[in-house]
C-alpha positions as CSV (number, residue, x, y, z in Angstrom):
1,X,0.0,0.0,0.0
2,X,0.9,3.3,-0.8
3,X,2.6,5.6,2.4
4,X,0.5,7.4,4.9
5,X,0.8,11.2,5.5
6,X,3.5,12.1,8.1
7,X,2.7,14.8,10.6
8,X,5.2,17.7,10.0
9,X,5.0,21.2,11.5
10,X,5.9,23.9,9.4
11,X,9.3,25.8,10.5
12,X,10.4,22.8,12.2
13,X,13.4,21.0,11.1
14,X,12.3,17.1,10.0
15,X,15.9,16.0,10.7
16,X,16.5,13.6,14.0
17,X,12.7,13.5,14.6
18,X,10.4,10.6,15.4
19,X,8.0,10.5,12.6
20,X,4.4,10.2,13.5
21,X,1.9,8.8,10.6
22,X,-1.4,9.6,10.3
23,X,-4.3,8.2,7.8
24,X,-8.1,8.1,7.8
25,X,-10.5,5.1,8.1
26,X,-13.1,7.2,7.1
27,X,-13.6,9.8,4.3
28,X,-15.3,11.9,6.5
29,X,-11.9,12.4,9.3
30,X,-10.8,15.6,9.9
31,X,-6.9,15.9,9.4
32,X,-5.2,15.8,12.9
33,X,-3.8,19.5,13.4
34,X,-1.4,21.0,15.5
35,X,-3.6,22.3,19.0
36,X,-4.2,25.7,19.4
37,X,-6.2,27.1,21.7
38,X,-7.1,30.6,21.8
39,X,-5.9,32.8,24.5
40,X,-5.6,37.1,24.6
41,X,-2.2,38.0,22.6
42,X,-3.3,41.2,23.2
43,X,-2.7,41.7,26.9
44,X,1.0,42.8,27.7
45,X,2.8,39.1,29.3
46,X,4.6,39.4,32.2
47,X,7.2,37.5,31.0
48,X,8.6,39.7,28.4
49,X,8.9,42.8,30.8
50,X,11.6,43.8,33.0
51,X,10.9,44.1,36.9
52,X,9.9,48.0,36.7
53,X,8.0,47.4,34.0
54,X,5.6,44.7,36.2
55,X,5.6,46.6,38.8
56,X,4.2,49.7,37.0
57,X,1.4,47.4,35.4
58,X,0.7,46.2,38.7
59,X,0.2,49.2,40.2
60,X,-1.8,50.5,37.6
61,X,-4.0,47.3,38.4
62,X,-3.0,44.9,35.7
63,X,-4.6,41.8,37.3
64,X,-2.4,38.4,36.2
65,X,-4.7,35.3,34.9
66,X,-3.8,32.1,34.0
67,X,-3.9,32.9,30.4
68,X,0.0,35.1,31.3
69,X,0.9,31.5,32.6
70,X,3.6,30.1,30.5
71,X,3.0,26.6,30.6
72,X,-0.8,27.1,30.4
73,X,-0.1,28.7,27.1
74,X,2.6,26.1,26.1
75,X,0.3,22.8,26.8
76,X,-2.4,25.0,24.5
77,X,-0.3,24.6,22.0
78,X,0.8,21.0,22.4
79,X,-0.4,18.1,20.7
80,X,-2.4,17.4,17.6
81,X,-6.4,18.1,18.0
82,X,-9.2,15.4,16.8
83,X,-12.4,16.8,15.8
84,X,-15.7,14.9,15.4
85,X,-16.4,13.5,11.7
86,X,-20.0,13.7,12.2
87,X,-23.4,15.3,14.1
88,X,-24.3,12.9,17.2
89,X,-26.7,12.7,20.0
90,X,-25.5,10.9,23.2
91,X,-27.4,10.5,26.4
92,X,-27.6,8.1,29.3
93,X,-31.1,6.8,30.3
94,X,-32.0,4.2,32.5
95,X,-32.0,1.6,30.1
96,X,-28.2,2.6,29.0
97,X,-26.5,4.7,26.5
98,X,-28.8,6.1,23.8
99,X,-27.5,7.7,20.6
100,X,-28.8,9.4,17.5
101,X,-25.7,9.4,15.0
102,X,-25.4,8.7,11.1
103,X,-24.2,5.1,9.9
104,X,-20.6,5.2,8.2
105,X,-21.3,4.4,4.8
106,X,-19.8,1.5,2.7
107,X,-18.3,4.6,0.7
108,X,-16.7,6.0,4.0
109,X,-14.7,3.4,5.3
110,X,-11.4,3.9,3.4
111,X,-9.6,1.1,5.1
112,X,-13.0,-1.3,5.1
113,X,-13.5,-1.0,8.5
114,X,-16.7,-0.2,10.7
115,X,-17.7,0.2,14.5
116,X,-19.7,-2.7,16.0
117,X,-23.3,-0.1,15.9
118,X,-22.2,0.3,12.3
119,X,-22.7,4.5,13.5
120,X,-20.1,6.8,14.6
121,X,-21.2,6.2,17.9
122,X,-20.1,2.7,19.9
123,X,-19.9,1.4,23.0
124,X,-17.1,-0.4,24.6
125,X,-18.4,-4.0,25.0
126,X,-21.2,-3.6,27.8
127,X,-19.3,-0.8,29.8
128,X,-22.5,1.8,29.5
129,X,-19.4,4.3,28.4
130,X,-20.2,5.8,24.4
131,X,-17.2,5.9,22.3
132,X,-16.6,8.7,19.5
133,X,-15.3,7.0,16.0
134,X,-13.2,9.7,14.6
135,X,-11.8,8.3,12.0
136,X,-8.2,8.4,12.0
137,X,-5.5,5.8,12.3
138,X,-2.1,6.7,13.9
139,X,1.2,4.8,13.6
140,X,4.2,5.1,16.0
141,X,7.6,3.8,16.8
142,X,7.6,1.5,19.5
143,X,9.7,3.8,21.6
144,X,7.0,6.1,22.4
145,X,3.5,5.6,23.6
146,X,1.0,8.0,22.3
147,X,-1.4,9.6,24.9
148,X,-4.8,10.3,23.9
149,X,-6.5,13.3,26.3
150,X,-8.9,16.0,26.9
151,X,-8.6,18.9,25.5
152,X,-6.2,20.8,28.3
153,X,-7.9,23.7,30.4
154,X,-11.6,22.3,28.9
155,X,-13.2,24.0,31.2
156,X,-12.1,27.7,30.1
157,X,-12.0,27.2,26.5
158,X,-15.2,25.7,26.1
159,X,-17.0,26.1,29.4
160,X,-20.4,24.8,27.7
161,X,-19.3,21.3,27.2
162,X,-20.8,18.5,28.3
163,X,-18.8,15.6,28.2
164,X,-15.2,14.6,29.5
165,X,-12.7,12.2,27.6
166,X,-11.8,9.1,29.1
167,X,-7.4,9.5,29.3
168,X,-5.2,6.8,28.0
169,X,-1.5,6.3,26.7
170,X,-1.6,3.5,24.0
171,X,1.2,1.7,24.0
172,X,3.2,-1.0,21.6
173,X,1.6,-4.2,23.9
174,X,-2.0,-2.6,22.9
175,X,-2.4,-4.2,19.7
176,X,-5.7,-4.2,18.2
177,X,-5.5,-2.3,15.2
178,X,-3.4,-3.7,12.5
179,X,-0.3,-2.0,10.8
180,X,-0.9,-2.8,7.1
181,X,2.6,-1.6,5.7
182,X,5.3,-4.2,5.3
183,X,7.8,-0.6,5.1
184,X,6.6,0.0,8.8
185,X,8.2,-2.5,10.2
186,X,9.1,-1.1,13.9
187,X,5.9,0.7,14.4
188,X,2.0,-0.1,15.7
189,X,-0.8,1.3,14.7
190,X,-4.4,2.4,16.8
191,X,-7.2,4.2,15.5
192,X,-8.2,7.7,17.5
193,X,-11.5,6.4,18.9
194,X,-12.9,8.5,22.4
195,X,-14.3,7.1,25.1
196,X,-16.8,9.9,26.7
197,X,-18.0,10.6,30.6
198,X,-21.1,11.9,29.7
199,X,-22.3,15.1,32.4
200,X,-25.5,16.0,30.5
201,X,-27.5,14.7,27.3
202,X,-25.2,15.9,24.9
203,X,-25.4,16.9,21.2
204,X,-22.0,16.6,19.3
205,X,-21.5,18.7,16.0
206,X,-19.2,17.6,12.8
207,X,-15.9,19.7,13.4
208,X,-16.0,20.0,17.1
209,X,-13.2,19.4,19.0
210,X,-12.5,16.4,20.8
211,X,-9.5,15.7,22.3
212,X,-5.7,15.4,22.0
213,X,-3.3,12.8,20.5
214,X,-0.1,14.0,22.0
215,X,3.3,11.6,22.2
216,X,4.9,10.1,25.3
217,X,8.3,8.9,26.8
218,X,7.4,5.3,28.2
219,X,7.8,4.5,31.6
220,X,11.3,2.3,31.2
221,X,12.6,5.3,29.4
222,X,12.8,7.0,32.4
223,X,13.6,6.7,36.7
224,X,12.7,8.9,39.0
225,X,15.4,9.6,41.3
226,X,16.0,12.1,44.4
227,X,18.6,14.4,44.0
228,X,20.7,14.5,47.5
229,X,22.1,18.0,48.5
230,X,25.6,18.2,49.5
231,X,25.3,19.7,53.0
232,X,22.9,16.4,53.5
233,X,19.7,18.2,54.2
């Protein structure tokens, strides 16, 4: 089969990188693309003033929020955002999970595959829990794990949702989804499918945004380890 479409960030240098490769299942996927959330560029940042210069904002009342955080703005920035390929109606009742969503076509399915409701909505086996098709197949080296989250800070970008994602790192012993290129030969593959934590009857449109794919080191990559001061303290 022909090559998927590696992720690549314009600006960046490709050399010494891990390459990421993306695909759809479904004709209806929205490309992954690189998170940004919005924040206020126009407010003066701490961060790129000298001393005076904060202290004579502060004193004319310049009040700090999180959006002058750097790190809040950094992890705003990081990942690659998966949007909903289709409108869907989700709600819990006391017979289960009930859904309103449109079947994925014959036409759709690129790679010949289909959720077990045949709709964009699923459920995992009989956990109660719905789970968001989205459409699009990843493959990664087995040194990372990729992480699949929330949208970070959900709850001031879009205060209105109703829903939380279900956080996971998927990982080169999670092997469900099967890497179909012979040229691939050290990576796995799994398909960016949601599990939601429903808060309210929800109503899902095409191009909303879901949640984040975003790689990880893996844990025996890495120790923990205490750093001992000299003076023994």
């Amino acid at each position: 089969m022909s090559e998927p479409t590696p992720e690549q960030v314009d600006g960046e240098e490709s050399s010494d990188k891990i390459v990421i490769y993306w695909e759809r299942e479904y004709s209806t996927a929205f490309a992954p693309e690189r998170l940004k959330l919005d924040f206020m560029p126009h407010r003066p940042l701490l961060s790129g003033m000298s001393l005076n210069e904060q202290r004579t904002v502060a004193v004319e009342g310049y009040k700090v929020i999180p959006d002058d955080c750097g790190p809040v703005r950094t992890v705003g920035q990081y990942g690659w955002l998966i949007r909903s390929p289709a409108d869907c109606k989700i709600r819990r009742t006391t017979d289960g999970v009930k859904w309103q969503a449109p079947p994925i076509l014959p036409e759709e399915r690129i790679l010949g595959y289909k959720s077990f409701s045949g709709t964009y909505v699923d459920l995992i086996l009989n956990s109660g829990y719905p789970k968001l098709c989205c459409g699009v197949r990843f493959y990664y080296p087995k040194q990372v794990g990729l992480m699949m989250k929330d949208v970070p800070n959900h709850f001031y970008h879009y205060p209105d949702r109703t829903f939380f994602v279900w956080e996971g790192i998927k990982t080169q012993e999670y092997k469900r989804t099967p890497n179909m290129y012979d040229w691939l030969q050290d990576y796995d593959a799994f398909t960016a499918n949601f599990l939601l934590q429903l808060t309210k009857p929800t109503t899902i449109k095409r191009g909303d945004p879901i949640g984040i794919v975003i790689p990880v080191m893996l844990p025996k990559q890495f120790s923990l380890e205490e750093l001992k001061h000299p003076s023994g303290t």
